[in-house]
N, CA and C atoms as a LAMMPS dump frame, in Angstrom:
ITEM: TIMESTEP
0
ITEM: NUMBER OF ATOMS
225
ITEM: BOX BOUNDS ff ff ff
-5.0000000000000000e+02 5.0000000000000000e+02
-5.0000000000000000e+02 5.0000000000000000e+02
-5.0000000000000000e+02 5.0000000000000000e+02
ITEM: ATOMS id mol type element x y z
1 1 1 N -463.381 -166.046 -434.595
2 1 2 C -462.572 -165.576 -433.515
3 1 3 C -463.418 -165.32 -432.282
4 2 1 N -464.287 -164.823 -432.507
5 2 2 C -465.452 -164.423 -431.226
6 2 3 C -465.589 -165.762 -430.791
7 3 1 N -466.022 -167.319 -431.14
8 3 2 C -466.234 -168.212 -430.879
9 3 3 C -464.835 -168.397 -429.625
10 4 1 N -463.715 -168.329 -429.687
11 4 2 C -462.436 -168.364 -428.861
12 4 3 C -462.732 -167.886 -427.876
13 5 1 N -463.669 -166.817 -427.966
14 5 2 C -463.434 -165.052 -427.023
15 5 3 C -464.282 -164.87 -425.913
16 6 1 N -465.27 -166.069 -426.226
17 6 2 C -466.573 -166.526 -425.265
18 6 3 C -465.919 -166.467 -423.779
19 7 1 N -467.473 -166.317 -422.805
20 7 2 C -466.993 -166.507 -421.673
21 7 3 C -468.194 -167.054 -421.248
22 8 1 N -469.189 -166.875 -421.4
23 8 2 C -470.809 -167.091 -421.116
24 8 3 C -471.159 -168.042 -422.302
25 9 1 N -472.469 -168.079 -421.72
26 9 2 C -472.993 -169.293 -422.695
27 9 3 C -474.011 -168.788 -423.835
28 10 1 N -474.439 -166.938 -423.654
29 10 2 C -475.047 -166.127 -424.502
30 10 3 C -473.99 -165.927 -425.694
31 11 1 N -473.065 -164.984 -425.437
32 11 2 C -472.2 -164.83 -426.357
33 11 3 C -471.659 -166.192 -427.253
34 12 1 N -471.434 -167.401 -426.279
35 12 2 C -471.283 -167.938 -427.287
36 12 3 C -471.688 -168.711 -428.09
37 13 1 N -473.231 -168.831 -427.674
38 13 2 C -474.605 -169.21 -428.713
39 13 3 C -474.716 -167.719 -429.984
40 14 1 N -474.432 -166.885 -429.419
41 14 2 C -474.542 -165.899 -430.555
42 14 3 C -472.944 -165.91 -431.242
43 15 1 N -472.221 -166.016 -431.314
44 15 2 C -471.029 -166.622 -431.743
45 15 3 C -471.34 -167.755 -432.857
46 16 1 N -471.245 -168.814 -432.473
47 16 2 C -471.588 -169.957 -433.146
48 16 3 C -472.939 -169.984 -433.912
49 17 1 N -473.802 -168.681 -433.94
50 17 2 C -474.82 -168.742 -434.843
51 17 3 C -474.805 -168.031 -435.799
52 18 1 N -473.501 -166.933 -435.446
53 18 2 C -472.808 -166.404 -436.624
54 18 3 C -472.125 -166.877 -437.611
55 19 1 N -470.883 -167.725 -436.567
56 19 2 C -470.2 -168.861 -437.622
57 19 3 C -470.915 -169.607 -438.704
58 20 1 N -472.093 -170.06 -438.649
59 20 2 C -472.834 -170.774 -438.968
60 20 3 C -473.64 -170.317 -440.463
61 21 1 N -473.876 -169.048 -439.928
62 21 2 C -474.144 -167.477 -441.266
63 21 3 C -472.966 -167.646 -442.017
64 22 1 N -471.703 -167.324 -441.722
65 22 2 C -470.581 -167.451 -442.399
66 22 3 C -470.172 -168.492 -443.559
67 23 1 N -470.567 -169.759 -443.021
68 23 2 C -470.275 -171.068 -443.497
69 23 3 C -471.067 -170.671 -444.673
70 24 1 N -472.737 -170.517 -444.718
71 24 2 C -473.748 -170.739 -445.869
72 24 3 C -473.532 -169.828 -446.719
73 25 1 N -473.041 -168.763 -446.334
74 25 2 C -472.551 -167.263 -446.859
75 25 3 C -471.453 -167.61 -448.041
76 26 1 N -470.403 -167.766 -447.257
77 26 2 C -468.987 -168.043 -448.226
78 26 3 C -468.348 -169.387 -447.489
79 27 1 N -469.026 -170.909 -447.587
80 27 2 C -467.801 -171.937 -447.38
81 27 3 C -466.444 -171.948 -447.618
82 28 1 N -466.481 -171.46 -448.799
83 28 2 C -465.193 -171.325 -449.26
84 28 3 C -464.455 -170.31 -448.963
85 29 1 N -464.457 -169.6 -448.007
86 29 2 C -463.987 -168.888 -446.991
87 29 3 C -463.387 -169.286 -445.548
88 30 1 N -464.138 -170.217 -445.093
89 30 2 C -463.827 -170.816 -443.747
90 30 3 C -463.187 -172.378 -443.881
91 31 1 N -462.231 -172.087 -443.018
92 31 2 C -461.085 -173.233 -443.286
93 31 3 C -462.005 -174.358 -442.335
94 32 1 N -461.617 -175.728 -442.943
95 32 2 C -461.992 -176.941 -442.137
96 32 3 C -462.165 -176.629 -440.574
97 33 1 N -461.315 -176.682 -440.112
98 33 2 C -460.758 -176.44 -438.473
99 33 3 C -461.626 -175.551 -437.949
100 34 1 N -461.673 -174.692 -438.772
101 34 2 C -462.836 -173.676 -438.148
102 34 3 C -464.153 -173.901 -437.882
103 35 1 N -464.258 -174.514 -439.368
104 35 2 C -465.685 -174.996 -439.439
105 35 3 C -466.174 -175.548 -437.995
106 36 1 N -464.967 -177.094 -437.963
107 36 2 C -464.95 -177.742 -436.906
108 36 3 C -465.449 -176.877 -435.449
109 37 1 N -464.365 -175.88 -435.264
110 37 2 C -464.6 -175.815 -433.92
111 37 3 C -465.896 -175.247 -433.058
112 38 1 N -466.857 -174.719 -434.649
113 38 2 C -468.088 -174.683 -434.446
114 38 3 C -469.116 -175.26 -433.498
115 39 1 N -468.779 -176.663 -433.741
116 39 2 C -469.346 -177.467 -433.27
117 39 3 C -469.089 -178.408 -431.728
118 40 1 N -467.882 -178.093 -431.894
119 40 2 C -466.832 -178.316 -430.514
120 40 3 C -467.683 -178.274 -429.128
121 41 1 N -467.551 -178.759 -428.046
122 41 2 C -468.107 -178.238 -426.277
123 41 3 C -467.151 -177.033 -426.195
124 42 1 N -467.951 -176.845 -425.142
125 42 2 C -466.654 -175.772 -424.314
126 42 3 C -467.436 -176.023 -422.98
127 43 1 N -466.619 -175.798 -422.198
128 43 2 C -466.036 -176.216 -420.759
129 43 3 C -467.431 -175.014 -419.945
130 44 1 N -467.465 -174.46 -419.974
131 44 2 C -468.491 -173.545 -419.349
132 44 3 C -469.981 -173.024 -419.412
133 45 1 N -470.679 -173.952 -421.079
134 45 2 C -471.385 -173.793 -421.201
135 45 3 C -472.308 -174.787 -421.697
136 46 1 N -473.577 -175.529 -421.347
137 46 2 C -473.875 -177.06 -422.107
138 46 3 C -473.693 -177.215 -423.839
139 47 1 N -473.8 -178.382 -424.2
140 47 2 C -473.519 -178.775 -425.281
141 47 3 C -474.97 -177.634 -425.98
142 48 1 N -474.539 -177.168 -427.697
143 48 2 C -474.823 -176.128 -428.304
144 48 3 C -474.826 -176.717 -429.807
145 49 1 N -475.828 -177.322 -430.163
146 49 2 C -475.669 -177.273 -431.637
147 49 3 C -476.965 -176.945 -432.23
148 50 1 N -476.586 -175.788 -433.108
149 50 2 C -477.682 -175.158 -433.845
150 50 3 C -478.256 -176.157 -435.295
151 51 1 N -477.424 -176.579 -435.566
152 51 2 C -477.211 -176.682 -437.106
153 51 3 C -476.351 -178.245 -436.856
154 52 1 N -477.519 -179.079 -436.785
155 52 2 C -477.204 -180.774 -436.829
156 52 3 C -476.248 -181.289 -437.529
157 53 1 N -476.233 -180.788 -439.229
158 53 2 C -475.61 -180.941 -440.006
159 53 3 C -474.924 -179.943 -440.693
160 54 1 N -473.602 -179.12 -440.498
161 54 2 C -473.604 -178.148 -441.039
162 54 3 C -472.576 -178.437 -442.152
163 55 1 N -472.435 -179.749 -442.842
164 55 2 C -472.429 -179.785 -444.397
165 55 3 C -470.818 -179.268 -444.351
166 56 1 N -469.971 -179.481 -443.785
167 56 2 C -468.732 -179.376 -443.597
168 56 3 C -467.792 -180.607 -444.77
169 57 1 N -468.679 -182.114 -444.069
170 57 2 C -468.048 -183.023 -445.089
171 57 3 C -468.16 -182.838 -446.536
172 58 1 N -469.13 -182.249 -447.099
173 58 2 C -469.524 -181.75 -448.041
174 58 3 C -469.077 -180.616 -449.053
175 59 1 N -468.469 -180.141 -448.137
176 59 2 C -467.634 -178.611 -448.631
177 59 3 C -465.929 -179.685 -448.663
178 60 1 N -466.014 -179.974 -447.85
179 60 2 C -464.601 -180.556 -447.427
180 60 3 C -464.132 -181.494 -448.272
181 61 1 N -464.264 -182.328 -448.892
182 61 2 C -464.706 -183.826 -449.12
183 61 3 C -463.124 -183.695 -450.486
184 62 1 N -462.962 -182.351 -450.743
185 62 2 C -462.058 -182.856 -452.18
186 62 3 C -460.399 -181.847 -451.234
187 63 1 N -459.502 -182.654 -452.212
188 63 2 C -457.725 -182.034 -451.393
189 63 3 C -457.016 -182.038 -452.665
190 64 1 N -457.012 -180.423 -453.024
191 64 2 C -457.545 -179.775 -452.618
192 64 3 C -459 -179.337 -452.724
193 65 1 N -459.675 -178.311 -452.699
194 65 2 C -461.099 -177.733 -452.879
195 65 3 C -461.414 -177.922 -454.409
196 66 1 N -462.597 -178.019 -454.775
197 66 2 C -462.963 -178.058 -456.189
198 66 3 C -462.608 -176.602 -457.005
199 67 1 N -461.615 -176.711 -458.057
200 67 2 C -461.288 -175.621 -458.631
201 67 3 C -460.355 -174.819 -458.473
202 68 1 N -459.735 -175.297 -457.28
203 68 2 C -458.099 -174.648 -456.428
204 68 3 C -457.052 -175.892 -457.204
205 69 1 N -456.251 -175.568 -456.942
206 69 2 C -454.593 -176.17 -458.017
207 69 3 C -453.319 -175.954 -456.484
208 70 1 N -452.663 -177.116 -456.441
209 70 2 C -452.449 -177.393 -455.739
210 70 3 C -450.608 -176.738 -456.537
211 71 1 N -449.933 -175.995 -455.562
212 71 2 C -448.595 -175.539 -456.255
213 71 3 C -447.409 -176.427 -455.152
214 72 1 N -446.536 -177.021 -455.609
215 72 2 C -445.517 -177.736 -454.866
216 72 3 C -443.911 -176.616 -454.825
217 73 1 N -443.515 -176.692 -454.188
218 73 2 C -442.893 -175.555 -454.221
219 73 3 C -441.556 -176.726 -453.929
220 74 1 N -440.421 -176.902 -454.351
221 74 2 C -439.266 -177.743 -453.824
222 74 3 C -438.102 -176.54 -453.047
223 75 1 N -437.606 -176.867 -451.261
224 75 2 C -437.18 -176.094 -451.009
225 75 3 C -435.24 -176.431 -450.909
């Protein structure tokens, strides 16, 4: 959320180096999209990538996640 909340280009290098803690911490915590927007530009500050590869496809790669069960619900 802090990554959204940016306005400067400090905060949101320290932002995105948190996200980044997060990911290695608990992947399986942070949704795709998120992951994604990690890595994203933003408009106000130069391009920012800490973490070349941050192993997203890798976490990502199975639908659903390895060990999650997928429930169909008919409405």
């Amino acid at each position: 959320m802090r990554r959204f909340n940016c306005t400067d280009a400090e905060s949101y290098h320290k932002a995105v180096d948190d996200g980044f803690k997060v990911t290695v911490a608990a992947p399986h915590l942070v949704p795709a999209e998120c992951w994604n927007y990690l890595c994203y530009k933003v408009n106000f500050a130069p391009p920012y990538n800490p973490n070349p590869n941050p192993h997203v496809n890798e976490w990502h790669n199975h639908n659903p996640p390895p060990g999650r069960s997928m429930i169909f619900i008919r409405v």
